[in-house]
Every structure is written in structure tokens, then in C-alpha cells.
N, C-alpha and C positions, 0 to 999 in steps of 0.2 A: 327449274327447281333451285333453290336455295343452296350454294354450295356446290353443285351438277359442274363439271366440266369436262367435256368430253376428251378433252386431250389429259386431263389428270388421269381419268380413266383409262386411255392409254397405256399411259407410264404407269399405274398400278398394275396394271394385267402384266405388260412386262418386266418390271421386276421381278413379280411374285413365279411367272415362268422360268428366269434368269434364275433365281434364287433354286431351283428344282433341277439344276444340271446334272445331278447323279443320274437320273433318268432318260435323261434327251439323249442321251447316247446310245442307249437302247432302242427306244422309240426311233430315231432316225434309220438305225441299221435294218427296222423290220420294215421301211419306209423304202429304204435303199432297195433292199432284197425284192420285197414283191413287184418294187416296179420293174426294174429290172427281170424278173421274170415273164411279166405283161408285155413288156415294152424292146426289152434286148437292152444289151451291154453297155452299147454308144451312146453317153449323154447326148451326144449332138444329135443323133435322131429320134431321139428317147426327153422328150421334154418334162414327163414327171420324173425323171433320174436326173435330167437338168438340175430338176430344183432340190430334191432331196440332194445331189452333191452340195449343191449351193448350203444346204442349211446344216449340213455337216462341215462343210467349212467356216461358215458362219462359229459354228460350236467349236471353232479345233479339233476337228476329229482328225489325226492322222490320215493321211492318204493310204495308208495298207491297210487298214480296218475299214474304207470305203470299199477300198479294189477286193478285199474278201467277201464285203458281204454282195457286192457286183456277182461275182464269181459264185456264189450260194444261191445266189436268185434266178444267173442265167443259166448255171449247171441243174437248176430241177431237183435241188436235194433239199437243202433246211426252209426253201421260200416257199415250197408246195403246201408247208403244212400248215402256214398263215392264209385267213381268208379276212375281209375286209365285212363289216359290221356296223352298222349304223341303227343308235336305240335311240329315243324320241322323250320328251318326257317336262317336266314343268317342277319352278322351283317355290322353296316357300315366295310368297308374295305375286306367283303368275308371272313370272319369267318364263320362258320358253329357253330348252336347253335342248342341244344337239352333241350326241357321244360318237365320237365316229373313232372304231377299236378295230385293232388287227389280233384275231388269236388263233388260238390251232383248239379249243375249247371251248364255244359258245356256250355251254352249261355255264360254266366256270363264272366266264364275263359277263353275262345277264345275271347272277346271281350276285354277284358284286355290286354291278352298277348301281341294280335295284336295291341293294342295301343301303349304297353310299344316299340316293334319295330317300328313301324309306327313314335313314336314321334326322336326316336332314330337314325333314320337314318337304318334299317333294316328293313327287310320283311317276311313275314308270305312263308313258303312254303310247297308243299303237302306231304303227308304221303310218307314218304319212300326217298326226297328230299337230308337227309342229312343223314342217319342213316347208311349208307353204310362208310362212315368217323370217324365209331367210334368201337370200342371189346367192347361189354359185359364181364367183367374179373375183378376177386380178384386183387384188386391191394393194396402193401406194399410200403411206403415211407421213408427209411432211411435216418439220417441227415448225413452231413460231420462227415465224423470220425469213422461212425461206422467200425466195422471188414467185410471187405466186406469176406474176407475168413470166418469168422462165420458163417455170414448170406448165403451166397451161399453155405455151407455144410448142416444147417437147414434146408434150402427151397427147396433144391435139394431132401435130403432125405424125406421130407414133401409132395413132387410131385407136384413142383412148377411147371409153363410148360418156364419163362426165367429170370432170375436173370442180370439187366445192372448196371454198374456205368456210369455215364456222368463224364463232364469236371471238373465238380464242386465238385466232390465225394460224392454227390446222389447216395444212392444204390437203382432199384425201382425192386419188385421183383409183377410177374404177376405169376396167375393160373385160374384157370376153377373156376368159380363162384360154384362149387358142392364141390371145395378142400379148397375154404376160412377158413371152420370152423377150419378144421385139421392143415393148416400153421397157423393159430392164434395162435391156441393150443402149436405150436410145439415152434412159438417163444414166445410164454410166458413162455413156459416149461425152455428155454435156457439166458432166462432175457435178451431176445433182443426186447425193445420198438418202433412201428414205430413210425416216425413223425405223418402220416396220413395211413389208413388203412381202406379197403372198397370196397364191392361190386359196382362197376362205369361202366359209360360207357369212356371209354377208347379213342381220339384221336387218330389216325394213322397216321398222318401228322399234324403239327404245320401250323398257319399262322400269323405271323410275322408281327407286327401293331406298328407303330410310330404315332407321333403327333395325326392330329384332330381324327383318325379315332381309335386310340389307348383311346383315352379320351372317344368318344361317346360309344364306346364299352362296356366301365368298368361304364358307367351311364346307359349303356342298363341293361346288367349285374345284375347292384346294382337295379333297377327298378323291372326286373322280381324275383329276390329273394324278396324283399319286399310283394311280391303279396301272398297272404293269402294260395292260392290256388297249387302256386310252392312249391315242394319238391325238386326239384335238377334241378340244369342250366348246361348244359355242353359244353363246347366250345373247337372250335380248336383253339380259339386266346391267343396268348404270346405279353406280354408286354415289353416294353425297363424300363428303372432306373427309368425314370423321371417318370411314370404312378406308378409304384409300390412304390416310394416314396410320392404319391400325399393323 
């Protein structure tokens, strides 16, 4: 499409996340805590604390606001009362959207969520609606430039499961959510930086949104990240210039 770049798309999602840091700080600690209660104390044998520490360091988050909320998740007090939530649902223009919330009030959060679509021009759909449209998968996001012969020698030997370049010279390299830890390892070992890096749920097909339905989308979007309750939005929708410039 006209204007379509998957790596501009990229960088607009992450900005527009960057730009929303009052929140991440919260959202990671109820990330920290339940894993941590699922999983035990030790990052190092606790691979989703691995990456929630990772992503609060990432954020600046103090090391004592980590180790507390460690401590709240493995001590059985403030992490019990979060439970983890996944609502299904479609945007204006047929996007496919994935909310995946931690609360201690499913009333609460479904009644949100479904607002934020409802106002937005999107709809609430049943379990299982959309989720077929997306991988569970380790996913690596290289900028232009990098060596994609590097990266595809590290990742391959790392036991990546596919290493692509797009048009743009995006390198994105995917693995099994169980190999994340070890390709991290392997490109930090070899001083290769992703852009963005993360256990996701993963698109299998793009859907391709211009004008109104491109706008309402990215205010559906920007609405359910806002909500207390969301951890992560995931969509099949791509933006044209004029949305990612806006």
C-alpha cells in the first residue's frame, strides 16, 4: 500500500508507548508481582521475572520498587488479588485486536474495555474470535543497517525458528517463547541491540487501514493502553505516513 512501512510502523507504536510512561510503571510491577508469584523469586529460574525485570530496567525503574513488588508477588499478599484476562475483539475497518489485562475486578475491566471499542467504532468478541490471527513467539526487531548476515548467523545458531528482512531492511528474527532467554543472551553476547525485543503475540496477517478507519483505530488503541487494567493491545492493523506522522 501507498505510504505502508512496516518499520515506520514500528517506530510509531513505540513512541506512542514511550510517550505513555506514567503508566508502564505500574503495568510492569503488576507484571513483576504475579509472575513472581506463579513462578518464585529468582529471575534466573523464573524466565517471565527474567523479562518483566528486563523491562523495568529498560523503563528505569529503581531496583527497590522491583525487589518489593518481588516480595508482594512471592509473599502471597497484594499479587493474589490480580488475575490475568484476555478479551478478543475487532477494530473499525476489521482489525483484529487482542487485550490481554491483569485486575483484581473483571466487572470493572470488561466494562471498560468494551467501552473503549464501543466508543471507537469497534466490538467486543467471544473467546477464541481472534486469537487464531496471531503466534505466541520471541520476537527480535532490528533497525536498517544492522548486519543481517550477523544477526542470521547468531540467531540461527541460538535456535531461532525464522530470521526475515523486509523492503525496508527490518531484520525481525522469531523463536519459541521457551528460546527467548538464550537468543537474548546470544545477541548481547555478540553486541547486537534490538530495536524492540519480546515475548508477543505475534500477527499473521496485516490489515491495511487508511483515512477514518486508520484514525479511529490508533484512538481505539491509544484509549485501551490508557486503561489501568491493560498490559498489552495487540493488532493486526498497519498504518499509512499520514496516521504515523499524526
Amino acid at each position: 500500500m501507498a505510504g505502508h512501512s512496516k518499520w515506520a510502523n514500528i517506530q510509531h507504536r513505540k513512541g506512542r508507548q514511550d510517550a505513555k510512561r506514567g503508566k508502564l510503571w505500574t503495568k510492569i510491577i503488576r507484571e513483576i508481582t504475579v509472575a513472581a508469584r506463579e513462578g518464585g523469586p529468582d529471575p534466573e529460574a523464573n524466565p517471565r521475572l527474567r523479562l518483566a525485570w528486563d523491562k523495568a530496567t529498560a523503563a528505569n525503574m529503581p531496583k527497590d520498587n522491583i525487589q518489593r513488588a518481588i516480595q508482594r508477588g512471592s509473599g502471597g499478599a497484594d499479587g493474589d488479588s490480580f488475575e490475568e484476562v484476555r478479551y478478543e475483539g475487532y477494530g473499525p475497518g476489521g482489525a483484529a485486536i487482542l487485550i490481554d489485562c491483569m485486575t483484581d475486578n473483571r466487572t470493572r475491566t470488561v466494562a471498560e474495555v468494551r467501552h473503549a471499542l464501543n466508543k471507537n467504532g469497534g466490538n467486543l468478541g467471544q473467546d477464541g474470535s481472534v486469537t487464531f490471527q496471531f503466534k505466541h513467539c520471541g520476537q527480535f526487531l532490528f533497525a536498517p543497517g544492522t548486519s543481517e548476515e550477523q544477526v542470521m548467523e547468531v540467531a540461527l545458531e541460538a535456535g531461532a525458528e525464522d530470521v526475515v528482512t523486509d523492503e525496508d531492511g527490518m531484520i525481525e528474527v522469531i523463536c519459541e517463547p521457551s528460546d527467548y532467554a538464550g537468543l537474548k543472551a546470544a545477541f548481547e553476547a555478540a553486541g547486537l541491540e534490538p530495536e524492540v525485543q519480546d515475548i508477543v503475540m505475534k500477527p499473521l496477517n496485516e490489515t491495511e487501514l487508511t483515512g477514518e478507519d486508520a484514525e479511529r483505530t490508533q484512538k481505539l488503541i491509544d484509549m485501551l493502553e490508557s486503561l489501568d487494567d491493560v498490559q498489552q493491545v495487540y493488532t493486526t492493523a498497519v498504518f499509512d505516513e499520514s496516521i504515523q506522522a499524526s
